[in-house]
N, C-alpha and C positions, 0 to 999 in steps of 0.2 A: 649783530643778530646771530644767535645760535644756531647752529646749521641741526638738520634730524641725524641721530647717529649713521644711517646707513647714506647720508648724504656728503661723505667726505669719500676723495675720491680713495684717501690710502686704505680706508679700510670697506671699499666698496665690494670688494672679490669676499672679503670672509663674508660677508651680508650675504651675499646670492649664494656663495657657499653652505649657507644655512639652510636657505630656500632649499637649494638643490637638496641638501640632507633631508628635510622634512617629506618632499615630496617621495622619496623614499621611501620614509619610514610608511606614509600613507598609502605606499601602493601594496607593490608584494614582495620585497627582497631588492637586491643589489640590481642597478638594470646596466647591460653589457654596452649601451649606447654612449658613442663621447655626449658631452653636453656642453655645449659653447657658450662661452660669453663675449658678449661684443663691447669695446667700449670707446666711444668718442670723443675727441679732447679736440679743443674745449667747446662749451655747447653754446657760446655765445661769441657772436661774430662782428666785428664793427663794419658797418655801411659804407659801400663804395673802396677797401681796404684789401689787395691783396694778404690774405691771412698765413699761415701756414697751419695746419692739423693731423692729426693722428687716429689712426684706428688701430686696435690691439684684440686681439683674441684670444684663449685661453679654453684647457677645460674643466669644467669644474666637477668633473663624475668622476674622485680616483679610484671606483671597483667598475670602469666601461674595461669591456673585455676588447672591441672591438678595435681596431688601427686605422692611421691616416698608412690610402693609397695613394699610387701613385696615377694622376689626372683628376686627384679633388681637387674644384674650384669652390672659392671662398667668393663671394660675392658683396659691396658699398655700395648703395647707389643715396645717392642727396636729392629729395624732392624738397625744392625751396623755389619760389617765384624768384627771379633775376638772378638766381644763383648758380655759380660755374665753377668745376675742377678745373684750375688751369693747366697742372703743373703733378705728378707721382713718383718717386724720388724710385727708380729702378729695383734697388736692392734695398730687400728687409731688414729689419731689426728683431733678432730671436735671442732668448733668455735660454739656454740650453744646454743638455751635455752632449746631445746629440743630433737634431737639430741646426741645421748650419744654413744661413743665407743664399746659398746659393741651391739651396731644394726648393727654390720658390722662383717661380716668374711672375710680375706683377706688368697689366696692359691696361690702359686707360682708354673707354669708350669715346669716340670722336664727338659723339651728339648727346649721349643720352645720361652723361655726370654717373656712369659708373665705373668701381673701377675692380678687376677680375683676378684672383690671387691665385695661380695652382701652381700645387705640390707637383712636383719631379722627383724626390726623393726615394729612398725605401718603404717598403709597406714596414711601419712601426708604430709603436703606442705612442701619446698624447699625453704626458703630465700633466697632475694641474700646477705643479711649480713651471712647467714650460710657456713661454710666451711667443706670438708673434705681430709685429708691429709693422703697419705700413706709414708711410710720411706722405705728404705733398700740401699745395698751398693750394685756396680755393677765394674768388672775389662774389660779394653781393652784392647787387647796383640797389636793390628794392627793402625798404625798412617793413620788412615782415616778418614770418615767422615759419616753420616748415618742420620737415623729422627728415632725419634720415635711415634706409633698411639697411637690415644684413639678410644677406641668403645662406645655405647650407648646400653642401654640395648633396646630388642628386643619392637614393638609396636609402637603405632600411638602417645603414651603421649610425646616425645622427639624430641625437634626438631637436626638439625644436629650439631654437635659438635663444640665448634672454638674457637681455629682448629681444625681440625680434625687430624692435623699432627704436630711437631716441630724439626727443624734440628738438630743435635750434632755432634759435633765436637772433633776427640781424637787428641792431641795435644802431642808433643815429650819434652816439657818445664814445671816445676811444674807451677798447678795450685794453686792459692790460695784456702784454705778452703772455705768455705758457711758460713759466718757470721749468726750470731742468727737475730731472726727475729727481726725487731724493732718496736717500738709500733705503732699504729693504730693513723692515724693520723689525724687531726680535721676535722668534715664534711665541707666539700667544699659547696661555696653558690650557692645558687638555680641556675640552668640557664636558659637560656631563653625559654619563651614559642615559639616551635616549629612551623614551619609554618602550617597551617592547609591545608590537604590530601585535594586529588579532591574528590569533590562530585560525591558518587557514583551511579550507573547506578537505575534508578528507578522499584521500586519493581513491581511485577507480579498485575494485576489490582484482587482488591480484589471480592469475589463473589455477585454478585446483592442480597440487602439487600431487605428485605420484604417488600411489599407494606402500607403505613403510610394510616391512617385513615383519612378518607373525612373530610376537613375541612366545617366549615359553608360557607353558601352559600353569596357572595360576594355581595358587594349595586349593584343595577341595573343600569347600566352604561346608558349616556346618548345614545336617539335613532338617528340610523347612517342616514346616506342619503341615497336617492333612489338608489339602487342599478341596476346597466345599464341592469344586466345579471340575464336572468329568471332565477328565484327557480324548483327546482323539482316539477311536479306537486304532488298536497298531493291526500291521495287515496279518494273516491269518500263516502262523509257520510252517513247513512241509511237513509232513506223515513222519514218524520215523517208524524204523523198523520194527517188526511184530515179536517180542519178544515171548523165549519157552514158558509152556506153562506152567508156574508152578503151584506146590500144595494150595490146596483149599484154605486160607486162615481163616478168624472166626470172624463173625458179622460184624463188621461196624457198624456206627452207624447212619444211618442212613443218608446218603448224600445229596447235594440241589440234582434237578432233573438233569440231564446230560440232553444235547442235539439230537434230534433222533437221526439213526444212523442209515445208511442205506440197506435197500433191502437186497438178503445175502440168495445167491441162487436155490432156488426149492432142492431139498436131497430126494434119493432114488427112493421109491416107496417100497418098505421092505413086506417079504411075504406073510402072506396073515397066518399066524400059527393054530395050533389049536385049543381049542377053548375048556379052560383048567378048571375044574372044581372051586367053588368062590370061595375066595380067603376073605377070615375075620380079621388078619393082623398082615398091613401093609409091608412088604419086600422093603428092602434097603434101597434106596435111592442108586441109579447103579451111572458108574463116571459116565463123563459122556466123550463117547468115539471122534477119534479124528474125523476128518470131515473127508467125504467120499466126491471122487468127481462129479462134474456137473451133468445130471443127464438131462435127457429130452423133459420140456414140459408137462404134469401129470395133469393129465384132466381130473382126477379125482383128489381130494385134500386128502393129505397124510393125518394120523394123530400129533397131536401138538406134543411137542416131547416137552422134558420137566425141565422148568428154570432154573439153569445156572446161579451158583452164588454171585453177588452182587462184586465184585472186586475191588479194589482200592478207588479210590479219587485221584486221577491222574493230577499232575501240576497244573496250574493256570497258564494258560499259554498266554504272552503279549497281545498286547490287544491291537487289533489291526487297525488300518487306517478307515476311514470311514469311506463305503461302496456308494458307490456312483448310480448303482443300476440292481435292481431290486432283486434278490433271491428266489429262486423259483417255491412258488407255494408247497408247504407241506399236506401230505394227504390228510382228509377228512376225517375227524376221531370218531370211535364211534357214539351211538346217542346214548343220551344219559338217561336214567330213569326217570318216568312219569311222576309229578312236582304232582303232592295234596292239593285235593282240589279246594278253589280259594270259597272267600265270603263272597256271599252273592252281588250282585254288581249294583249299583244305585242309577246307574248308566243305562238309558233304555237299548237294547242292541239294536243294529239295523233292521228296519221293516221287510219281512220277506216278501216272495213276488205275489203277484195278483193271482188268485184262482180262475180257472175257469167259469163265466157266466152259467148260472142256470137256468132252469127253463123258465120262461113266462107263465104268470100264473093266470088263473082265470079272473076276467073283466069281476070286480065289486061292486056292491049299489053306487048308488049315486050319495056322494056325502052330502048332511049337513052343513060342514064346516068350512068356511073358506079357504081355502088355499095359500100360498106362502106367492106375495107381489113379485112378479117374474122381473127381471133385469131390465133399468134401462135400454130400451133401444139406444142406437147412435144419433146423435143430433141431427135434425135435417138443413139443408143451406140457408145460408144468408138471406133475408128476404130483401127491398130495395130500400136505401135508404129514404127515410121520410122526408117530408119538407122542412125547414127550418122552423121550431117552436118558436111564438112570440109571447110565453108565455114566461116569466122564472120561476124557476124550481124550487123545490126549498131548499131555505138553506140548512148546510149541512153541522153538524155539530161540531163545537170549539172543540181543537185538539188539545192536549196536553201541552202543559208547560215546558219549555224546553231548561235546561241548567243551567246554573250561571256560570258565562264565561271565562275565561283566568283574568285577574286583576292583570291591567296594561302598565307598562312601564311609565315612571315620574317623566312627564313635561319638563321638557326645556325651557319651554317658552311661559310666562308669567300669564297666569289667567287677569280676566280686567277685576278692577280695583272695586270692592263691595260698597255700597251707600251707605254714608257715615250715617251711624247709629242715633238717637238721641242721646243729650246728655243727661248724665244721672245726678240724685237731689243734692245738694251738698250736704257735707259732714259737719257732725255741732264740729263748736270750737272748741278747742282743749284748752286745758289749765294755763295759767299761766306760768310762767316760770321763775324760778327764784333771780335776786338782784345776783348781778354779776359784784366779784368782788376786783375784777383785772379791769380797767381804766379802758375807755373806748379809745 
């Protein structure tokens, strides 16, 4: 009978080798854990038979980061009905370069069929080409069947066993012996590059790195178009100095209104001269004087002296940023002239007040005519209610029709079945039809 591939014991380690690789590839990367393999020879036992047996371990992760210490215990126990370790052969058998039999003590449990393997060695890594091997002989009195475990030594360095368990079977027919081991057999070729794992989930966003140093400053880009939408105003520049004055040039003209400006202290009111013979032909407009200190307040208004020429349109100054807090009101202009008076209004104006009553006149005859029906009085109260009529009233008139309704949504449900109809006369008979020429 053909045995399953993974069912021969020489190529049992590449099998679980594979395993071990896939679950690999399924998780997330290389995992630093040993991963052990257990294996028991042989799995069938014959009845009432001092046997001899073998257990072997190995690891099959060769990217485990981590190392066998020193007081890992390996742990065999055999749960079988009538089943007993007799017998555990002291010193191991190890496949190794480094690795040596006597990094290991091996102690067999008095009662409980197990038996306990620890490393004394150096803290070192675990090949999977390295092997280690315990011996000893075990009897079954009971024709049944059973598993036996392995444990791992205690800690986060090991991943789980595998197996963690394997059957045995005691059998009532001689078994054949355990042939010697036979040689190690040629490395098997590469196999295939495995498929490549999902891309894993993306890392945590790393912490904002430090601010990089101001580069030079860029060429000046060309200048953009008018833009539709006013600027902030910019804040409002300091005064600068009052510069001399110089000649009068000729009018320009005329400029946008300017701020109005504050008002300058009143000058001294000069003495009134005396009064000249009237000229027909107006004097030369004559410059106008520096400006005299500031005196006391004059109670009485001076003559308005003659306007100045209008002088140039200073620069546009930047425009300021926009205030926060409102400008103090500028004074009152004066009024403007009386507006034509309009078309007459179609709007009746408000009713003026009441005049004073006049006097009563004297009592008139007595009229013919009746007089205009003065206002109801106010209702007077409830009277008591009467006794119950036993008569009926009339009746009242049919109200209006009310609208029809909205049409109700289509029934589910099948209205019942109408009474068949009578039947109707019969129809003449039609022509007959010609002979067929195709054979019944």
């Amino acid at each position: 009978m053909r045995q399953p591939l993974c069912g021969h014991t020489s190529i049992r380690r590449v099998c679980l080798a594979l395993v071990w690789s896939s679950l690999l590839l399924r998780g997330q990367g290389p995992q630093p854990k040993i991963a052990l393999q257990y294996t028991a020879a042989p799995s069938a036992f014959e009845q009432g038979k001092t046997s001899p047996f073998q257990v072997t371990f190995s690891n099959l992760n060769g990217s485990a980061l981590e190392k066998l210490m020193p007081g890992d215990q390996f742990r065999y126990a055999m749960h079988v009905v009538g089943g007993h370790i007799e017998s555990v052969k002291p010193d191991v058998s190890t496949i190794s370069d480094v690795i040596k039999p006597e990094d290991f003590t091996v102690t067999l449990g008095e009662t409980d069929n197990v038996i306990t393997l620890t490393y004394n060695g150096p803290s070192q890594p675990l090949q999977t080409y390295e092997t280690i091997t315990v011996s000893g002989t075990a009897i079954f009195r009971n024709w049944t069947s059973g598993k036996v475990a392995f444990a791992i030594p205690d800690g986060a360095r090991y991943a789980d066993p595998i197996p963690a368990a394997s059957s045995v079977s005691v059998v009532n027919f001689p078994v054949a012996a355990t042939g010697p081991t036979g040689p190690t057999g040629p490395t098997g070729a590469t196999g295939a590059t495995g498929v490549t794992g999902a891309t894993g989930a993306d890392g945590l966003t790393g912490a904002t790195g430090p601010a990089g140093a101001t580069g030079p400053r860029g060429a000046e880009g060309p200048a953009g178009s008018d833009s539709t939408v006013a600027g902030p105003q910019g804040s409002q520049g300091p005064a600068g100095p009052a510069g001399a004055v110089g000649p009068a040039g000729p009018v320009g003209a005329t400029g946008s209104v300017g701020p109005v400006g504050a008002t300058g202290p009143a000058g001294i009111q000069g003495p009134t001269g005396s009064t000249g013979a009237a000229s027909t032909v107006p004097g030369p407009t004559g410059a106008v004087g520096p400006a005299g200190p500031a005196g006391a307040a004059s109670t009485v208004p001076g003559p308005t002296g003659p306007a100045g020429a209008i002088g140039p349109t200073g620069a546009t100054g930047a425009t300021g940023a926009a205030s926060s807090v409102a400008g103090p009101t500028g004074p009152i202009g004066p009024a403007g002239p009386t507006g034509a008076t309009g078309a007459a209004s179609s709007v009746a104006g408000p009713t003026g007040a009441t005049g004073p009553a006049g006097p009563i006149g004297p009592t008139g005859a007595a009229s013919t005519v009746a007089g205009p029906t003065g206002p109801t009085g106010p209702a007077g109260p409830a009277g008591p209610t009467g006794a119950a009529s036993n008569v009926a009233g009339p009746t009242g008139p049919t109200g209006p029709s009310g609208s029809t309704g909205p049409t109700g949504a289509a029934s589910t449900v099948p209205g019942p079945t109408g009474a068949t109809g009578p039947s109707g006369p019969t129809g003449p008979t039609g022509p007959t039809g010609a002979a067929s020429t195709v054979p019944g």
